[in-house]
C-alpha positions, 0 to 999 in steps of 0.5 A, a space after each residue: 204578841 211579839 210587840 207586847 213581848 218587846 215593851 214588856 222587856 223594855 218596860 222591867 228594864 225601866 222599872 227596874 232602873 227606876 226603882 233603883 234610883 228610888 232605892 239610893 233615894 230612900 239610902 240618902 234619906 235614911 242617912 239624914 234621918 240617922 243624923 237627926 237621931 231618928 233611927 226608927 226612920 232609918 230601919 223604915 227606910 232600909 227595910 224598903 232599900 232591901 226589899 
């Protein structure tokens, strides 16, 4: 059991980290969709960023 204890420590760790770098992805793409007027996009993709 303490195995699998470990890998899922290690495991959220990964995931945590990997859907940080997912969150500045979405950031970047709402910031070209505000740049092509798409605003509804952009509150799309900030309420994802946040949560």
């Amino acid at each position: 059991m303490g195995d699998e204890k470990e890998k899922l420590s290690l495991l959220l760790m990964h995931w945590i980290e990997h859907n940080k770098e997912h969150a500045q992805d979405f950031k970047r793409w709402a910031e070209k969709a505000k740049g092509f007027g798409e605003k509804r996009w952009k509150k799309i993709w900030i309420h994802f960023c946040r949560n």
